[in-house]
Structures are given as C-alpha cells and as structure tokens.
Backbone as a printed PyTorch tensor [residue, N CA C, xyz], in Angstrom:
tensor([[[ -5.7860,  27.9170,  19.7840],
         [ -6.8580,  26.9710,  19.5680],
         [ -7.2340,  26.3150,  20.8900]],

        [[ -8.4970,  26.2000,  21.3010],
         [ -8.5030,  25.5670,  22.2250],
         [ -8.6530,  23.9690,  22.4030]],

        [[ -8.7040,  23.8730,  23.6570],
         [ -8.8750,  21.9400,  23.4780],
         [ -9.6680,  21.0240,  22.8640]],

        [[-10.9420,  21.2510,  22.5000],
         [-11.4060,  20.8720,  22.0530],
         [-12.0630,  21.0030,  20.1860]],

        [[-10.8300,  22.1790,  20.0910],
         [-10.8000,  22.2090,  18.6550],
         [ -9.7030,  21.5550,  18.6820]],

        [[ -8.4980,  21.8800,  18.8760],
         [ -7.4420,  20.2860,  18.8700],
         [ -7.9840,  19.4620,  18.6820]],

        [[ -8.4220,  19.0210,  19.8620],
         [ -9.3440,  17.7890,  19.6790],
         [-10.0020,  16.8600,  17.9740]],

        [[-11.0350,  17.7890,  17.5580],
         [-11.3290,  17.8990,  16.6010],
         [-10.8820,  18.0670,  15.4190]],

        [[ -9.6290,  18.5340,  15.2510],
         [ -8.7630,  18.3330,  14.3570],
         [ -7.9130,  17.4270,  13.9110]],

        [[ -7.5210,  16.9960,  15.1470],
         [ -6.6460,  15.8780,  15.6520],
         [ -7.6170,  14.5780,  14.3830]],

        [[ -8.7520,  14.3600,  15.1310],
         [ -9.9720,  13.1550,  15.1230],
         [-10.1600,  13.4950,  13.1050]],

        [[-10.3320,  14.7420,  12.5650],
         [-10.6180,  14.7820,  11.4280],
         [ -9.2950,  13.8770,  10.4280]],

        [[ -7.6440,  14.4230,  10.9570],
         [ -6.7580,  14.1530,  10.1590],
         [ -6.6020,  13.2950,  10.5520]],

        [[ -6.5390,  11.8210,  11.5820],
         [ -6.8760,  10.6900,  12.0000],
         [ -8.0500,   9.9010,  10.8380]],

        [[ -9.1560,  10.5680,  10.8340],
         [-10.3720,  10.2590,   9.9380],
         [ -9.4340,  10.0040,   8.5790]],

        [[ -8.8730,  10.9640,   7.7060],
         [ -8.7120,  11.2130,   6.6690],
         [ -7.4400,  10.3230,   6.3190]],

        [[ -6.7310,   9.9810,   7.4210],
         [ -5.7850,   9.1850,   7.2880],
         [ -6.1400,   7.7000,   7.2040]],

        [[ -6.8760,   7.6260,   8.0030],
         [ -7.6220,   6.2220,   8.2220],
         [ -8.0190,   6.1500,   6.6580]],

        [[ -9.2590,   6.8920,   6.2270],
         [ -9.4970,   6.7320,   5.0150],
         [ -8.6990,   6.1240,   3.5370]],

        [[ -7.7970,   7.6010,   3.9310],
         [ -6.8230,   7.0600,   3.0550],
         [ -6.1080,   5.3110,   2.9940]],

        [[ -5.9140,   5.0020,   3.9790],
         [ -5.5370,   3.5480,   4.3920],
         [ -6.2350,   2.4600,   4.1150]],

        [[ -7.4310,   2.5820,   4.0470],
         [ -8.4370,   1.7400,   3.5760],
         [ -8.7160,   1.9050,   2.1970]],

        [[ -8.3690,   2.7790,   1.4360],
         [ -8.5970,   2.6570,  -0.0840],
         [ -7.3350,   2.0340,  -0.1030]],

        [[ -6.6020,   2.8960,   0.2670],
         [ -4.9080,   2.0950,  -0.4330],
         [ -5.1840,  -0.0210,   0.0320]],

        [[ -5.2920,  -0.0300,   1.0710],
         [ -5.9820,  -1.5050,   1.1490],
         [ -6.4750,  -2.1430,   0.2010]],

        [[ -7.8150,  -1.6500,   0.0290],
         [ -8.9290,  -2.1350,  -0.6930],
         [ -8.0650,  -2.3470,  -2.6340]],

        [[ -7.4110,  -1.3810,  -2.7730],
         [ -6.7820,  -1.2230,  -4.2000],
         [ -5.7820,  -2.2120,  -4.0430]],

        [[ -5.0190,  -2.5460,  -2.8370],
         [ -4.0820,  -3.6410,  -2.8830],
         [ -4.8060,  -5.0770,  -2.9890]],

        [[ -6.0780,  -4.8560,  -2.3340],
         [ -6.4880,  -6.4100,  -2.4370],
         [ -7.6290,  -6.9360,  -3.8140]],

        [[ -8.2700,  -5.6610,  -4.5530],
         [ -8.5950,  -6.0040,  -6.1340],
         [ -7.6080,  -5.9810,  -6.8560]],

        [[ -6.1560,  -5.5850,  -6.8050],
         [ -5.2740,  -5.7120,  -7.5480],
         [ -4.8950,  -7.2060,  -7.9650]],

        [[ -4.4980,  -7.5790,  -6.2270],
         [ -4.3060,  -8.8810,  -5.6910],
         [ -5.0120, -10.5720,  -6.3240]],

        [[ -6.5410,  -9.7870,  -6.4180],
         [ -7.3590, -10.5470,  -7.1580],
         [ -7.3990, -10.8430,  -8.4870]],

        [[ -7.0360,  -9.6580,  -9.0320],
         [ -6.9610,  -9.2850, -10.2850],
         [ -5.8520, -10.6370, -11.0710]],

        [[ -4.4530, -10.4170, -10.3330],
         [ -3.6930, -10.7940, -10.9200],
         [ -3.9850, -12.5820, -10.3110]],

        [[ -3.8270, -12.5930,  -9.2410],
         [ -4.4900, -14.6350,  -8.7040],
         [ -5.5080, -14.9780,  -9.8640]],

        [[ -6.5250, -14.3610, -10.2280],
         [ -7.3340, -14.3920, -11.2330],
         [ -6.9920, -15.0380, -12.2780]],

        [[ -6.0070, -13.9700, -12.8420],
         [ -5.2400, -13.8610, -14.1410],
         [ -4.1200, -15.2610, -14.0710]],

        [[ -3.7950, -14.9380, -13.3260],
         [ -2.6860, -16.5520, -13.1330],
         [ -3.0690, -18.0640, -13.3560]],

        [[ -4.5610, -18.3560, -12.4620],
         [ -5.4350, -19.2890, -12.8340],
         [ -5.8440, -19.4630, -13.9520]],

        [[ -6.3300, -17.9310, -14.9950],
         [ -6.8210, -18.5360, -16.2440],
         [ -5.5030, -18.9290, -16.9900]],

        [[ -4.2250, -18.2400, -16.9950],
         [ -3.2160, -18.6190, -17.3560],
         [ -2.6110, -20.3140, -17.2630]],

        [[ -3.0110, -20.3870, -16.3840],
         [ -2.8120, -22.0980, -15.5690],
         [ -3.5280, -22.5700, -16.3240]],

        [[ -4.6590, -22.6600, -16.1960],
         [ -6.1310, -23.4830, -17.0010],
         [ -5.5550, -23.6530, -18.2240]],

        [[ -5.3290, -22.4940, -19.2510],
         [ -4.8590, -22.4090, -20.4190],
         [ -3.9100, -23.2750, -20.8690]],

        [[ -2.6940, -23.3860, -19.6880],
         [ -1.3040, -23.8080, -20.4930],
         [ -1.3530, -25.6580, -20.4200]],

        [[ -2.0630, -25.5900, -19.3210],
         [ -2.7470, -27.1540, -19.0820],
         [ -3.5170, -27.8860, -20.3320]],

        [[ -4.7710, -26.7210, -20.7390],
         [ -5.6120, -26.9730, -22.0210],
         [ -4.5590, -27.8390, -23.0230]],

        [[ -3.6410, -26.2030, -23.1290],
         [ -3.1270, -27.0990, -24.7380],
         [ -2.1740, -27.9790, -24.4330]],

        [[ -1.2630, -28.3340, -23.0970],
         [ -0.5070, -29.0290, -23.3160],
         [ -1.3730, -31.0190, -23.4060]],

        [[ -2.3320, -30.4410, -22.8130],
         [ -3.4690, -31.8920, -22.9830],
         [ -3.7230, -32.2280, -24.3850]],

        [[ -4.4070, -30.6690, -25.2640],
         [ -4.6540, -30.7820, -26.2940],
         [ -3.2270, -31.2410, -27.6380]],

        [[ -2.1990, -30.9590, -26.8660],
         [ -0.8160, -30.8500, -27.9560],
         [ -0.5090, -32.8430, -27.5460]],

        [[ -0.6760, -33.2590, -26.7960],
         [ -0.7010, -34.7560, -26.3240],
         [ -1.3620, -35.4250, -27.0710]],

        [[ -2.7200, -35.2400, -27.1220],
         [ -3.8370, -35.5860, -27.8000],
         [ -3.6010, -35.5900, -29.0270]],

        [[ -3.6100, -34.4290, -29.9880],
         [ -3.8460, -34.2860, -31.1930],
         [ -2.3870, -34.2830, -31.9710]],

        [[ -1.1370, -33.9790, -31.5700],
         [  0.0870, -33.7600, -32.0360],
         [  0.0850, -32.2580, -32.4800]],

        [[ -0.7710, -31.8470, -31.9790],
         [ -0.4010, -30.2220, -32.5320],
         [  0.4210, -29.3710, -31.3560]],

        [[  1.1790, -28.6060, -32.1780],
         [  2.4910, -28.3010, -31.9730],
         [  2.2760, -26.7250, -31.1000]],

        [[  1.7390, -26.6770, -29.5320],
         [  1.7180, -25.4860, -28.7390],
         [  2.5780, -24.9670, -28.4150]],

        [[  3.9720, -25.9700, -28.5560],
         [  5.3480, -25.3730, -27.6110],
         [  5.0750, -23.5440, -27.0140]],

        [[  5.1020, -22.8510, -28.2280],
         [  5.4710, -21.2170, -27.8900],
         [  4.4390, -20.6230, -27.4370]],

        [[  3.4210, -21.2000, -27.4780],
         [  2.1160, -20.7880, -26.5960],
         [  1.8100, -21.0790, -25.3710]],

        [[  2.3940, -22.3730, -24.9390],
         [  2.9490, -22.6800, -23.6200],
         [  3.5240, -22.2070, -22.8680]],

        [[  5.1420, -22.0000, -23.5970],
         [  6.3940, -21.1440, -23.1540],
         [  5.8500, -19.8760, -22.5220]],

        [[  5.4760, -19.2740, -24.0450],
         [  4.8880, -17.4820, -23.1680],
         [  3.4410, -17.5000, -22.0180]],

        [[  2.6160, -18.3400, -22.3610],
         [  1.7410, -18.7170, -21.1690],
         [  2.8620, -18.5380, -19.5220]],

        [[  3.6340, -19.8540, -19.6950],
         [  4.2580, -20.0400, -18.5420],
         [  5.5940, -18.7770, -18.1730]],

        [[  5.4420, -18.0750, -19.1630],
         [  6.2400, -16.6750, -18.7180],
         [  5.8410, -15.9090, -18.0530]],

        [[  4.0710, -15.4760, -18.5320],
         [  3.5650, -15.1600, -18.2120],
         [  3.4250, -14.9630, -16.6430]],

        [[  3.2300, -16.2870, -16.5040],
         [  2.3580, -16.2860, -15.0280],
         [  3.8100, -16.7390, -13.9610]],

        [[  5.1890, -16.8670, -14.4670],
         [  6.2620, -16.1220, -14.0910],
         [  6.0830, -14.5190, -13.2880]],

        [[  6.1650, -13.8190, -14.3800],
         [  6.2880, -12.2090, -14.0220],
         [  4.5780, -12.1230, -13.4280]],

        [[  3.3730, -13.0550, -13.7370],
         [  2.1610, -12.5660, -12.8270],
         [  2.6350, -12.6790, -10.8940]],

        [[  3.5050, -13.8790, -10.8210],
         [  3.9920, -14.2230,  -9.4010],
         [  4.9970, -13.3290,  -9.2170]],

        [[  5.5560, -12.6370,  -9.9320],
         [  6.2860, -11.4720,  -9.4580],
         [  5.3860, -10.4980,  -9.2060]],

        [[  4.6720,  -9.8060, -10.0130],
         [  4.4800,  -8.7680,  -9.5690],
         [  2.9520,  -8.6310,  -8.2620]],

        [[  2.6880, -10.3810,  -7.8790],
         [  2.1880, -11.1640,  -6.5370],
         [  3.1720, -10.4810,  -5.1610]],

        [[  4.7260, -10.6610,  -5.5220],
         [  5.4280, -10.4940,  -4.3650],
         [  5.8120,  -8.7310,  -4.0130]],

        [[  5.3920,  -8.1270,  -5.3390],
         [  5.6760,  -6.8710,  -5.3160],
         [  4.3340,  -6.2600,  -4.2250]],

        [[  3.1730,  -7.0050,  -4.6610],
         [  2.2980,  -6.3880,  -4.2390],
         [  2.0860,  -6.7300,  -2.2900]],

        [[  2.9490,  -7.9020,  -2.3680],
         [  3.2860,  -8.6270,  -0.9950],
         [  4.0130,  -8.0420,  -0.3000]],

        [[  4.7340,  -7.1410,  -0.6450],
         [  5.6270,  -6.0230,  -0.0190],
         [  5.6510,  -4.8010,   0.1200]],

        [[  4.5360,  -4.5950,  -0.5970],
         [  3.6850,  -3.3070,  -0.5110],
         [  4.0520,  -2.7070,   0.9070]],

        [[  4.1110,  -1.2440,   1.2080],
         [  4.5080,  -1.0480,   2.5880],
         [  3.2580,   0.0380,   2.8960]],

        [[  2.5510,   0.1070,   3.5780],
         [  1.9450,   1.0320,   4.2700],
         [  2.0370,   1.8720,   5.6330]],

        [[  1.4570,   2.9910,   6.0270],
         [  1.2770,   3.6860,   6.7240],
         [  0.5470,   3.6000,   7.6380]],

        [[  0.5940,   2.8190,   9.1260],
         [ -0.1840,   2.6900,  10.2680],
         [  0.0430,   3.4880,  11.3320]],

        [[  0.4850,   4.5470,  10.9530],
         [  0.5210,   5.1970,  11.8250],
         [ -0.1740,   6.2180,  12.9070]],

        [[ -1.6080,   6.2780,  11.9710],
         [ -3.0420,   6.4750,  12.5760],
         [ -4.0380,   5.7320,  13.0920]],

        [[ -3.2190,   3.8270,  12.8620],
         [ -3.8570,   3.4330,  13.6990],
         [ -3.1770,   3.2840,  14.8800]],

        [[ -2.0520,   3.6870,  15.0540],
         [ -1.1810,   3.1980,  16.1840],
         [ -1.3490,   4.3280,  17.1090]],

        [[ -1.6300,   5.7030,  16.8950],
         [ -2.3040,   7.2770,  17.3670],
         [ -3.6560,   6.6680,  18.0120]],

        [[ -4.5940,   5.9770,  17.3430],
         [ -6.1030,   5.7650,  18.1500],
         [ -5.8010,   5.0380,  18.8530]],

        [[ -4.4610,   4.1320,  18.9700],
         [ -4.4110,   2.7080,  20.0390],
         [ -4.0540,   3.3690,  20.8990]],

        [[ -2.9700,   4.4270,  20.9830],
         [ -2.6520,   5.2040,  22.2070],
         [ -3.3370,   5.9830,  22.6070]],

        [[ -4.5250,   6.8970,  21.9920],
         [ -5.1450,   7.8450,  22.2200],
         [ -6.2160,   6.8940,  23.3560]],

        [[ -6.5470,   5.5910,  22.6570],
         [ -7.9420,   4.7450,  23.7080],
         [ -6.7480,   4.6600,  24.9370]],

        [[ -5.4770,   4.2800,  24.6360],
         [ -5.1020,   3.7540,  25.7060],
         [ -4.8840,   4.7450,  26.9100]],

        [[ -4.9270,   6.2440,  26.8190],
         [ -5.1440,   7.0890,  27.7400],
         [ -6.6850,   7.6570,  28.3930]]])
C-alpha cells in the first residue's frame, strides 16, 4: 500500500472511531437526562404528597417510601452512568498525529 493510501485509511478508521465516540457520548448524556429528569419528577411527587398527607391526614406513607426508593436506585444508576468508561484513543492518535 502506498503512503498515501495508509494515509487514508488511517484518517477513515480514526473517522469511524471518532464517530463511534460521539454517539456513545451523546447516548450517555440523553440517558443522563433522562434519568435527572426522572428523579426531579420523583422529588416533586414525594414532596406533593408528603404536603398533601400534612394537610389533609391522608395516609401516603408507602407511596412516599417507594417514591424515595425510587430515586435511591435513580442516583445509582446516575453513578453507574458516571463511570461509564470510554475509548479515547482516537483522539489521543489525532493529538499526536497534529503534533508531528
């Protein structure tokens, strides 16, 4: 092969890697949203009735409880997604490639 098909090959699986990296991104950070989202309405909620269970004497306890379980395992699976590990290793190839 010559050099400048190297070249070109090199730059495509660089491309495709990159790519790849930026969806995997992009899916980590609507996930991300997804669940912060979900946690807030969870919050809002457990707040509602414990205002409303103050107020009126009606009895939310277990709707609370699993609310606040809830958004337990939502902050877990926050740190899972916080530890997420990726692959930079095509950007660390273009940093050296500019740097020559």
């Amino acid at each position: 092969m010559s050099p400048a098909a190297d070249a070109g090959a090199n730059r495509q699986e660089l491309t495709a890697e990159l790519a790849e990296l930026d969806r995997q991104l992009r899916d980590l950070s609507q996930n991300w949203e997804a669940v912060e989202t979900e946690i807030a309405q969870k919050v809002r909620r457990r707040r509602e009735l414990i205002v409303r269970q103050d107020e009126t004497q009606e009895d939310h306890t277990d709707e609370i409880n699993r609310l606040q379980s809830d958004v337990y395992a939502l902050r877990d699976r926050i740190k899972l997604l916080r530890d997420a590990h990726f692959d930079f290793s095509a950007l660390y190839r273009i940093v050296q490639q500019a740097r020559h």
